[in-house]
C-alpha positions, 0 to 999 in steps of 0.5 A, a space after each residue: 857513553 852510557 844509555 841515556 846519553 846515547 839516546 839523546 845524542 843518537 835520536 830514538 828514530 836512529 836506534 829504531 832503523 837499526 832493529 830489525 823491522 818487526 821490532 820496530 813495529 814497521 812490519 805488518 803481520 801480514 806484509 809479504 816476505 821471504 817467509 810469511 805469507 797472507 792467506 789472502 794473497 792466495 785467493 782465500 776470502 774469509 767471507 764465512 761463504 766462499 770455499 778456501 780449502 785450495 787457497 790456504 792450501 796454496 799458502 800452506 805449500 808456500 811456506 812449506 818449501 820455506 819453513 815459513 808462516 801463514 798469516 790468517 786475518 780476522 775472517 772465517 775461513 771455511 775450508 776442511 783436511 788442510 794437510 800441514 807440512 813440517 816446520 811451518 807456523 799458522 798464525 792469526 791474532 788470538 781473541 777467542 772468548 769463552 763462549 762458542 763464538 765466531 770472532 778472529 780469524 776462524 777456521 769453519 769446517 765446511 764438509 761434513 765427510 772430511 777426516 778433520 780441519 788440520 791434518 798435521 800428520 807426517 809434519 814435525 815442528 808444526 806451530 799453530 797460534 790464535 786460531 779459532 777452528 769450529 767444527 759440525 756437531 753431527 756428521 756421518 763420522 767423527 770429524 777432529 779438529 787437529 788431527 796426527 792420524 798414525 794409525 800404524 806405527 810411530 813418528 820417525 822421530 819427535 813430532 814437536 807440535 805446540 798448538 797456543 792461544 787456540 780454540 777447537 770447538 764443536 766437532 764430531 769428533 775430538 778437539 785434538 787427537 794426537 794419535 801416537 803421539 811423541 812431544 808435544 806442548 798445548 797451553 793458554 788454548 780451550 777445546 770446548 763442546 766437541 762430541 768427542 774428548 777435548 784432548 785425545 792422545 796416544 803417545 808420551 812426552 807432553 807439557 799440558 799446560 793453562 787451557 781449559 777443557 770444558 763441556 766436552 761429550 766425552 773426556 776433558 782429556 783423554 789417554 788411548 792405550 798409553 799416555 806417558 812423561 806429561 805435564 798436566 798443570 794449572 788446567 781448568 777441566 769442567 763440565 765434560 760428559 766423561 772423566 776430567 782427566 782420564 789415564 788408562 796404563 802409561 806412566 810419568 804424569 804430574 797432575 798437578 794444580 788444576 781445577 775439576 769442577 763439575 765432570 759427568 765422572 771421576 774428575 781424575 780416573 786413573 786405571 793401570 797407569 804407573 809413576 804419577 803424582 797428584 797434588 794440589 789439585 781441587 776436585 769440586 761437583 764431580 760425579 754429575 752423572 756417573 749412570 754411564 760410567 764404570 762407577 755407576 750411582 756410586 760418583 766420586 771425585 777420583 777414581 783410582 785402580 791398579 796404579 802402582 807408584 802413585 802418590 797423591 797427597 794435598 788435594 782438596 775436594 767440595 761436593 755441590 751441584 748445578 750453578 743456580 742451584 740446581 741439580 742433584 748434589 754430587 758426588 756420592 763418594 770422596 774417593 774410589 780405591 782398588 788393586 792399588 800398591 807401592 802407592 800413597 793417598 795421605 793428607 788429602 782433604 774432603 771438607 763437604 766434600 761427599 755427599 754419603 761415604 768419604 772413601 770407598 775402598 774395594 781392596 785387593 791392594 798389592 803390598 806398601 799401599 797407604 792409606 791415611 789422614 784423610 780428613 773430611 766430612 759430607 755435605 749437608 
């Protein structure tokens, strides 16, 4: 019997009762079960007033001992260090928007002493979907809004955190610091206006992928001591006080088909890092503001010292300034180069890409650095 004739003898309500319930869309996302539980089932009220620390923590526990879920309607939940056991999932349905809005299911920090929103130290195979988590800008210390704080040595084994369809906005802190970190995936996500970096790292073994980081007051992305073996692609990086996208040592990065439009600094800043591979990305307006930054005045589109093993070939660049029409016209330089060897930088183009010099070279290159085909003009 083929297909059709099946439906039609056997009905579309019986094939329906014989998938499981969930595809059959009679399963409620927040129903009890075995495995997934309502956070308001625990007394959590999502008023954006009450205290909900002790009532999600209870549905966190509660899918710990069952590797299981915890469900967040829409509401705001003010609550602060929600510790996160391993292999549990939180999930909300994801309509964050651009802006620093509260709409969804939002997380709210409601102490300004706390140490971060969610404390995913000590867990592995943590999942957390379409959740809003907002800080509070001025603290008496930085407040992350995810955080793995392993201050002293390294995971036992592979973290395997995804965090998907997020939005961490507006902490003291850092959007998302991973502190010695080993595999991790962030995508479709925005860390937006925290007083730290959007992202923070320190580990290795990561899939950066489709987010935007953006008006961060420090780094869209940044490396502390090492960040290696990332896939850093189709990110949009923008209006960051730092650099876009900063490496500092590690290895193994593809940075490849992102957009860094109007950082304060370089929109990549690569200094002692190894192996990296950058291409097709588009650097426009970087350099806003660079005063603070180790290139002083002299702002540029990309910053790039003592790599070895690096190839960066087809990207373009545009200098320009504020939306509206305002502001200064940055940046002043294409490209920065020092200490570089064993490293290409060829056939990129920079058409009005700079506003004085389209290359600044410091030298002190090692062996086999080349340095070519580089096409462009200022901005008039």
């Amino acid at each position: 019997m083929n297909r059709r004739n099946f439906l039609m003898g056997a009905g579309v309500g019986a094939v329906a009762a014989a998938m499981p319930l969930s595809v059959a869309g009679t399963e409620c996302a927040g129903a009890k079960n075995d495995s997934r539980f309502n956070v308001k089932d625990f007394g959590a009220k999502g008023d954006g007033k009450a205290s909900d620390t002790v009532a999600i923590q209870k549905a966190l526990d509660a899918a710990g001992a069952v590797n299981g879920t915890v469900w967040f309607p829409a509401g705001i939940y003010r609550c602060h260090d929600l510790k996160v056991p391993p292999n549990v999932t939180l999930l909300a349905d994801p309509v964050w928007i651009f802006h620093c809005e509260k709409v969804g299911a939002v997380l709210e920090l409601d102490d300004p002493n706390a140490a971060c929103m969610l404390d995913v130290t000590g867990a592995f195979g943590v999942r957390v979907h379409g959740l809003v988590l907002r800080g509070i800008r001025k603290t008496p210390k930085p407040v992350h809004g995810i955080f793995l704080n392993n201050t002293e040595k390294w995971s036992k084994k592979e973290d395997t955190f995804v965090f998907d369809d997020v939005k961490v906005m507006e902490f003291s802190g850092h959007g998302i610091y991973l502190n010695r970190i080993w595999l991790f995936i962030i995508r479709h996500s925005q860390c937006m206006s925290n007083v730290g970096d959007g992202v923070r790292i320190r580990g290795w073994d990561g899939f950066v992928t489709d987010n935007q980081f953006s008006s961060n007051g420090g780094n869209g992305f940044g490396c502390e001591q090492v960040g290696a073996t990332v896939m850093f692609t189709a990110n949009r990086v923008e209006w960051n006080r730092g650099y876009g996208l900063s490496l500092v040592g590690g290895d193994d990065w593809n940075v490849t088909g992102n957009s860094f439009d109007r950082n304060w600094g370089a929109g990549l800043c690569a200094i002692g890092t190894q192996t990296i591979a950058v291409t097709g990305n588009v650097f426009r307006r970087c350099g806003k503001d660079s005063n603070q930054l180790a290139e002083g005045e002299k702002s540029c589109q990309v910053r790039l010292e003592g790599c070895r093993g690096l190839t960066m070939v087809g990207n373009t660049c545009l200098a320009g300034r504020d939306d509206g029409g305002k502001g200064l016209y940055t940046p002043q330089v294409g490209f920065i180069l020092k200490n570089m060897a064993y490293s290409v930088v060829k056939d990129n183009t920079l058409y009005r890409g700079y506003m004085q010099e389209k290359i600044v070279d410091l030298g002190g290159h090692g062996e086999e650095f080349i340095l070519k085909d580089n096409v462009g003009c200022p901005m008039k």
